[in-house]
Structure formats: C-alpha cells, structure tokens
N, C-alpha and C positions, 0 to 999 in steps of 0.2 A: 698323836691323837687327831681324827679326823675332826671338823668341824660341829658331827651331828652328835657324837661323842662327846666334847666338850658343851653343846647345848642339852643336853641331855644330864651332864655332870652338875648344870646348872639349875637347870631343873629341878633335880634330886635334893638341892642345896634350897632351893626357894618354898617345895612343901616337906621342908624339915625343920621349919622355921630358923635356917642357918643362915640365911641371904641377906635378911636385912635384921637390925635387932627388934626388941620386942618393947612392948612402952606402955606403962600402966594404965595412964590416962584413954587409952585408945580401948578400955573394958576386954571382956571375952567373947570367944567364940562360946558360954554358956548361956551367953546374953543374946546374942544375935540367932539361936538355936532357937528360942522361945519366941521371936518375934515373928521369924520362917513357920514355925508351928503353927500360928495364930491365921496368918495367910495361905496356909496351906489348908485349914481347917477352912475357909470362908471362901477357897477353891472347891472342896467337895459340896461346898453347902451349896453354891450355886451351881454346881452340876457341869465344872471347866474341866474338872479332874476324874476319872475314877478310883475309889479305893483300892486298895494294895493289901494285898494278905502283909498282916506283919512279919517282918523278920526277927530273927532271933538275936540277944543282944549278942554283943561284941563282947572277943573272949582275951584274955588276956596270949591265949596261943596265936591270935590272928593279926595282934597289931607287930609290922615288922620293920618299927624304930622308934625314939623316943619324941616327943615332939613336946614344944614349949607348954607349961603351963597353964596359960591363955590360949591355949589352941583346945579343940578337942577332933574325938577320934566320934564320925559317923559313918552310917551307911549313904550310898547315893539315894535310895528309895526315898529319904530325910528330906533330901534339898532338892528333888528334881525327879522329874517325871518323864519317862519315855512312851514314843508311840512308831508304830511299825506305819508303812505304808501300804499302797493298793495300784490294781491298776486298775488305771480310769481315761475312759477317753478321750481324745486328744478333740480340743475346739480349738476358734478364731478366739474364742475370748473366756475368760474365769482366771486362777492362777497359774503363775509359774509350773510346770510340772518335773520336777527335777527326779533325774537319774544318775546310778552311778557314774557314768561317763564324764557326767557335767562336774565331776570334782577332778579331771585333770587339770589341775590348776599349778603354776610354780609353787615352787612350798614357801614363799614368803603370801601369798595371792590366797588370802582363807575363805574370804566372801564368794559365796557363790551370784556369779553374775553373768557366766555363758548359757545360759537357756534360753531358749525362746518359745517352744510347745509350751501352750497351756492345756487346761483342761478343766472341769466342772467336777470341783471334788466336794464332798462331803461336807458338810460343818467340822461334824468332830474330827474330821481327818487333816485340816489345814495346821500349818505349823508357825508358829508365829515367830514375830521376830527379836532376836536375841535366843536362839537357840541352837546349837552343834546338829549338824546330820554324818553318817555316815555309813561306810556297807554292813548290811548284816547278815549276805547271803553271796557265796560263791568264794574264787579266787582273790577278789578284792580286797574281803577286810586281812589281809597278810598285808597290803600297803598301809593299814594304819591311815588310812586318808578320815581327814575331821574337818569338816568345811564349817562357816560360820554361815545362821541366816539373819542378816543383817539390813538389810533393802527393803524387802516387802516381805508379807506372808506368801508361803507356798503351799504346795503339795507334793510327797516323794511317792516313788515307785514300792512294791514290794522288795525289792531287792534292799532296801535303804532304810536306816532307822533313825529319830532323832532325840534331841535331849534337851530338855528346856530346863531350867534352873524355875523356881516357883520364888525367887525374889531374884529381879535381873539385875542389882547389883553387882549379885555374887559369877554374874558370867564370865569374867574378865580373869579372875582367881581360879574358874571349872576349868575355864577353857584351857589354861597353864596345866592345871593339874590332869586332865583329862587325853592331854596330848601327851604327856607322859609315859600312858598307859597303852601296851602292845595288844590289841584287841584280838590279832591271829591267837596269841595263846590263849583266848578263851573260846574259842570257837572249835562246835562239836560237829561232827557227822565224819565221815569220812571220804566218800564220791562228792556229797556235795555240802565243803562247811559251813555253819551257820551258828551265828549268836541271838540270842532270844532274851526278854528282859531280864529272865532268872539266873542269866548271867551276867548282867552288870548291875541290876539295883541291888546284889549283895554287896559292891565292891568297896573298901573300904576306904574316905576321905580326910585329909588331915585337915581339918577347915580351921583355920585363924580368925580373929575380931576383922570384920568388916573394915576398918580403917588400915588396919595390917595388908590386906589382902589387895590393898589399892598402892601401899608405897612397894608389895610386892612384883606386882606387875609394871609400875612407873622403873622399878631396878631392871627387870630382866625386856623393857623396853630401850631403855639406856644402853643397856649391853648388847644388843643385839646387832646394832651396825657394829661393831667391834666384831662378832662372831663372824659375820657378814664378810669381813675384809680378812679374817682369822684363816676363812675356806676359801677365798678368794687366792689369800699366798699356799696355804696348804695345796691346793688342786694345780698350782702355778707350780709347787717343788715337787708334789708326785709326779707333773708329767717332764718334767726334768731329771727328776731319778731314773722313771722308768727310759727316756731315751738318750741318757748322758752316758750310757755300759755302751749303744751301740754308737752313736758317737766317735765315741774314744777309741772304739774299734777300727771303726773308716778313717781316723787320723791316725790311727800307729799302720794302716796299713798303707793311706798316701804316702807316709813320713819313708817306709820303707824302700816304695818305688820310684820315689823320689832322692835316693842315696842319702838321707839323713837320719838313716836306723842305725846302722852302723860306720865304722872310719874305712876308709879306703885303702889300700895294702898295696905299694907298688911292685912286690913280688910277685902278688898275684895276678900279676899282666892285665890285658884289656880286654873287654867284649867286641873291640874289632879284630884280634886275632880271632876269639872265640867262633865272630861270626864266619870268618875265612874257612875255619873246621868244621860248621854247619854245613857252609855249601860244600864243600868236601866230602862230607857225608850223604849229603841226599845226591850230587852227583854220582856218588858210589852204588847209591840203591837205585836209581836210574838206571844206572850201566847194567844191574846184575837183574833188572826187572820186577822190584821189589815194591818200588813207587813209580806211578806215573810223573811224567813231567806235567807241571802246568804253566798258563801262562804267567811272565814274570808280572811280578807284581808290581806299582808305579811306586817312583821314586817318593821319598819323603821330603816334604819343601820345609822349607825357615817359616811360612806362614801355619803349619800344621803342628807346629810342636811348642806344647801348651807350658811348659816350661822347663827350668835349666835343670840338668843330668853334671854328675861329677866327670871331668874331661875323661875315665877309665870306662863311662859307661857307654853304651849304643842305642841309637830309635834304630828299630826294627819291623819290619809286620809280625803279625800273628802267623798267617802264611809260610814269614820261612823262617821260621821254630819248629814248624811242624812238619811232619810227611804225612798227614792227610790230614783234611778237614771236610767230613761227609755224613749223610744223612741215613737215618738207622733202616732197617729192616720195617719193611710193609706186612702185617699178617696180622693172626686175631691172638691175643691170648688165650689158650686152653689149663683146663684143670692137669694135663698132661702131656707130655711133647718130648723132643730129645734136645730140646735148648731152653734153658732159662732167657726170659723175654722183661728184658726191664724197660720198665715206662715214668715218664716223668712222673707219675704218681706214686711211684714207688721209691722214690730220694727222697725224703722227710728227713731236715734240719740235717743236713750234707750227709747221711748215713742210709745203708740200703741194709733193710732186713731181708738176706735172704732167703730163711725158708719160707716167706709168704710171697716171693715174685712169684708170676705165672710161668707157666710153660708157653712152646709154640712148637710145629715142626719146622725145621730149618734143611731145607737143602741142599746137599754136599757141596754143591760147588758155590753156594753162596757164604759158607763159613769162615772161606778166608776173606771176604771182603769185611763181614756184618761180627765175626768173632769178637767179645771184648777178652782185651787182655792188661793187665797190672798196669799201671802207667798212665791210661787211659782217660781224655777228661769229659767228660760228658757233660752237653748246654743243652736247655730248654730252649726250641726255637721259639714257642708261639705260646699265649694264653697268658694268663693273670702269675706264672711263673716264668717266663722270658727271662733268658739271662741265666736262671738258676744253675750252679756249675755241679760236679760233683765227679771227684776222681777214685776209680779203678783200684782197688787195695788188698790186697790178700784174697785176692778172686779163687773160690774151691772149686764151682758149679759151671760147667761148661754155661755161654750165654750169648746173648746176642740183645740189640739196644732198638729201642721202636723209632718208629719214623718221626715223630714229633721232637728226637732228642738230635743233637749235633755231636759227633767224636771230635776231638782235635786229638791226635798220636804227637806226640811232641817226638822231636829226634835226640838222639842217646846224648846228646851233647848239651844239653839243657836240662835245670833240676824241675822236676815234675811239679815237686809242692811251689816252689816260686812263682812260676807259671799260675796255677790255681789262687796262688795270694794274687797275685796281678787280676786276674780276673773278677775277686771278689770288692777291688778298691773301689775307689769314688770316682777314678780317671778312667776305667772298666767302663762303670754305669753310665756315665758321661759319652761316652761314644755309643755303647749299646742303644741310649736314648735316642741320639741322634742317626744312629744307621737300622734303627729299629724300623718297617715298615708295617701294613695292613691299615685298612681304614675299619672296618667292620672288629678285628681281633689283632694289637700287633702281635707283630713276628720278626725274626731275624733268622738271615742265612749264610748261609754256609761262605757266599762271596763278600758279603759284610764281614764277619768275623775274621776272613784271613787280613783284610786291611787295616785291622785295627794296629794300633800302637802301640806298642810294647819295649817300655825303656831296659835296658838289658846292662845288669855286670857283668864282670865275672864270673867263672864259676864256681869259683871257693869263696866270690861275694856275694853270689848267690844262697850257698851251702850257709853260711853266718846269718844271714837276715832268716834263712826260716828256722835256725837255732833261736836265735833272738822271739821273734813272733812267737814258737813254741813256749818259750817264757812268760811272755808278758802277753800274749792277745789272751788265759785262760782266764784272769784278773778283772775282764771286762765283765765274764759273763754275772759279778756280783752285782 
C-alpha cells in the first residue's frame, strides 16, 4: 500500500466517525447545525454572504455509509460558502493576488505563502482568512491541489475557487474532509474542464459535534509523522525493488566472468590451449586472405588485471577473439533498397524487429565487407546508447549495419553468447567508461574495444556458464 493510499484509508476512517470514539458529553452535530444557522443568517443580514437557491433535501439513495449517531449528514451549501475569482490588475500594493501556479507547494506545505503580485481587488471579491482555495478551471483541478488561506486575506485569479466555512472552527474538520474528496471527478466540459458551485455545494458532508471534530483532527495529526516515515521506507523499498532484478543481474553476470558460476572441469583443458587454436585460426584466415592482419596488440601487465581468474582460465583482448572489429556502412536509409540497413535505433531491449528496419542501396563490392551475418555482435559506438550490444540471430533478410554501430566477428573458436554475456557485465562497463571518449557526446571505437579484457575459459566452460545464465538470469526479470 502506497503511503497516500494508507492516508487516504485513514481518512475514510476519521469521517465515518471510526477513528476516534464518539462521547455523549461532547452533544451533536444537531446542536452545533443550529448555531452555524443562526451565523449564517446574520451573514446574509449583513450583506457578507449572498443567498443560495435551496437545495433539495438529502435522500436516503445519496448518503454512501452509515455514520455515528451524533453526527449528521449535510450539504456544503449548510456550512460554507464559495466564491469564484477575477482577474484584476496587478499593483505595487493592495492583496496578495494568488494563482493556480502559486499552489505548487509540497503536499505537507498547505498555506499559501509563495506569491508576491498583488493587486486592487474588489471588496466582495477578497477572500479571507481560514478559508481552502483551489482550481476550478483547466487541467489542474485532476491534481486535487487545496491550499489553505491562513496569513492574510487575498484575492484569486478566475481560474481558482475558494471555500470558506461560515464558523471557522469547523475548518480544521472541512479541510480533512474536503481533501478527501477528488474534484477531477467532478469537473465538466470537455476541451476545457471546469467545476462551478453547482458542483460542490450539493456535495454531501459527514459533520460530527464540534468537540469530536477537534480530537478528530489532533488523531490524524498524531499519525501523520508515522505516515511521513510510512512513505519515507515505502519509496526507499520500491526503489529497491525496482533496481534489485537488475542488480542481481550484473552480479550473476560478474559472478560468471569471474569463474564462480560454475566448478571447473580439468578434462576440459585450458583457455591457453584454446587461445594457441585462436591464433591458429586467424593465422589460417590470414594466409587464405579472409582477414587482414593487424597490428599485435600490447601485452597484458599484472598492474591491468582487476582481479583473480581460476588457474584453467586466460586474460585476453577483445581483438584477438575476434577477426574483425569495424565500423558499419555510411548511407541514408530508404523506404526501399536491396539491403536491410540496421541502426542503433532499431535494437530495442537486445531484439531487432525486422520487418520495420529500413532499407538502403549497398554496393557489390561493399557487401562482403558491411554484410551481417549469424554470429555477429553489434556495439553502439556514440550517444546516450554507447556500449549497447546486440548479437546477429536467425538472420532471414539480406543486411548490412550503419556507421554509428561497431561489428565485432568473434572467431569459430569462441562461444558467441559468452562473449555477449562478457560484454553486458560490470567489468564490460567499467572499461567502456574508461576507454569511452568525446567531450561534446561520448563515443567508443573500434581501437578501444579490441583492447579491452576479456577473461576466457574454456570452451565447454564456456558452453556451461551460458547454460547456467540461460537458467537463472530469466528470474531477474521479476
């Protein structure tokens, strides 16, 4: 239960007379009705008020719960009086002149006290003090915002209405009861909604004895640092729900890279043989003209290697796992082409819908460079996605990869998905960040990425961790 949910719950409990008990001595809300009558009459008579068409009594279909004894059921029109505002020009001097704006206030912070326009308003139009204001025109009244006027007398805007109790006792008791109430659901028009008094002095109130209404409000001030500290831990364990799935994710994926996802197999040999068959490989695609050579890449020091690898495993570069690591194809996308044209905007949550990529025209002789094929892992070099990975899978649709993304072709001697967990870990981000460049937008390239670190099992310890991750990383997503 959210916080405003449980103040709300409490609410409901304090004008159902359930909150606090109820106590003879302390008379009726049929007593303290008569006396509000009497003031409110000698309100018209001095000409504070204007008369109100009566409203129609209270039906037995309209009251919607049972309420103490000592309470009774009225309309607002009974105990309180509303007035719409205007607009009036703005002086050095006269009252406050308050607008909806001026009730952005925290929702504990009810008095209005950020204004400083005044203006020369009216007589009958000032609004005095101990009275509720809020919107009565536009998008605003859906916030439910009810400010208190508590300071000085003002004057509000047309956009803004207020509510004054006609014995200010009873404001402490309204204001409870009146916060309760969702004003968006009464509000008419459609382009532009609007509540008008004929929608709230029907509205029906549970009023309790006067004495009631004061140990009502000293309760649900009581409780309110409780509630206070309620949403305080509440908003402290939703943002720990919401970031504990991925969390747990980036530790079962370190734990991984780290050789402590699964046990170690001395059957299944070492990743320094493994790596002896890499170079074996890309020297073979060298010889046959398959891959370029590039320059070797610098040795791996004891100062560079962030922590301990089980003695079966290898630091490696990224570089030479891979027989290329290069930058996509330059062109526009079109509605039509003879290559499917994928752009970092088109991998959303590691998945690529194909039939909405673009087309482009490609080349011939650019195709064997720029062609994706199965295997393939594709990075975000530059922008608010950097880093982003995403591997080559059941490819139907001939294609080719835009310039803003990075290929890494990993060599047949290394599992593709391992590689892609490697990239998604913490020890990944951790170098990306630090080999990341640009000052204006970072970026990372192509000679970054091949130096990265990459600790290496074997390959059937390989083949087991992304069985394993296949298991348990789906568990996070709850």
């Amino acid at each position: 239960m959210k916080a405003q949910d449980l103040k709300n719950s409490i609410l409901q409990l304090a004008i159902q007379g359930k909150l606090v008990g109820q106590r003879e001595e302390e008379g009726t809300a049929r007593e303290l009705l008569k006396k509000i009558d009497a003031e409110k009459q000698a309100l018209l008579k001095a000409g504070k008020i204007k008369k109100q068409k009566a409203l129609p009594g209270i039906t037995e279909d309209e009251i919607p719960f049972e309420i103490p004894e000592s309470w009774e059921w009225v309309r607002l029109i009974d105990i309180a009086y509303l007035n719409s505002g205007g607009q009036y020009k703005e002086t050095n001097e006269g009252f406050l002149y308050i607008k909806v704006a001026d009730m952005n206030l925290d929702e504990n912070k009810m008095q209005i006290i950020t204004s400083s326009r005044k203006a020369q308003c009216p007589q009958n139009s000032i609004i005095s003090t101990g009275s509720i204001i809020f919107p009565k025109r536009g998008g605003a009244i859906s916030t439910n915002k009810k400010r208190l006027v508590l300071k000085e007398e003002i004057c509000i805007d047309s956009n803004t209405m207020s509510l004054t109790v006609i014995n200010e006792l009873l404001l402490p008791y309204i204001n409870l009861w009146f916060g309760s109430k969702d004003l968006g659901k009464l509000a008419t028009g459609t382009s532009v909604p609007q509540i008008n008094n004929q929608d709230i002095y029907p509205l029906l109130v549970p009023l309790p004895p006067l004495a009631e209404q004061k140990r009502i409000v000293a309760k649900i001030e009581t409780l309110m640092p409780f509630i206070d500290q309620y949403d305080a831990a509440y908003t402290e364990v939703e943002a720990l729900n919401k970031k504990f799935p991925e969390e747990l994710k980036k530790s079962i994926l370190q734990y991984a890279i780290q050789g402590k996802l699964v046990k170690q197999r001395k059957e299944e040999g070492t990743a320094e043989v493994l790596y002896q068959q890499i170079q074996a490989e890309k020297q073979k695609l060298i010889k046959e003209g398959k891959i370029k050579k590039t320059k070797a890449l610098p040795a791996i020091t004891e100062d560079e290697i962030p922590f301990d690898i089980p003695e079966s495993w290898k630091w490696v570069r990224l570089g030479d796992l891979s027989k290329n690591i290069h930058y996509g194809y330059t062109t526009s996308a079109k509605e039509v082409g003879n290559y499917k044209f994928l752009r970092i905007t088109d991998i959303q949550n590691d998945k690529v819908e194909w039939e909405t990529v673009p087309f482009c025209d490609v080349k011939e002789k650019d195709v064997e460079r720029y062609g994706l094929n199965n295997r393939d892992i594709m990075i975000a070099r530059t922008g608010g996605t950097i880093g982003k990975t995403y591997i080559v899978d059941s490819l139907e649709d001939k294609a080719v990869f835009a310039s803003y993304l990075i290929r890494v072709i990993p060599v047949e001697s290394i599992d593709e998905m391992f590689l892609k967990k490697f990239l998604e870990s913490p020890f990944y981000w951790y170098q990306l960040k630090i080999g990341s460049m640009g000052t204006g937008q970072p970026n990372v390239n192509a000679t970054t990425l091949s130096k990265l670190l990459v600790p290496v099992p074997p390959l059937k310890e390989q083949r087991r961790i992304i069985e394993e991750l296949e298991k348990i990383l789906p568990y996070t997503d709850y």
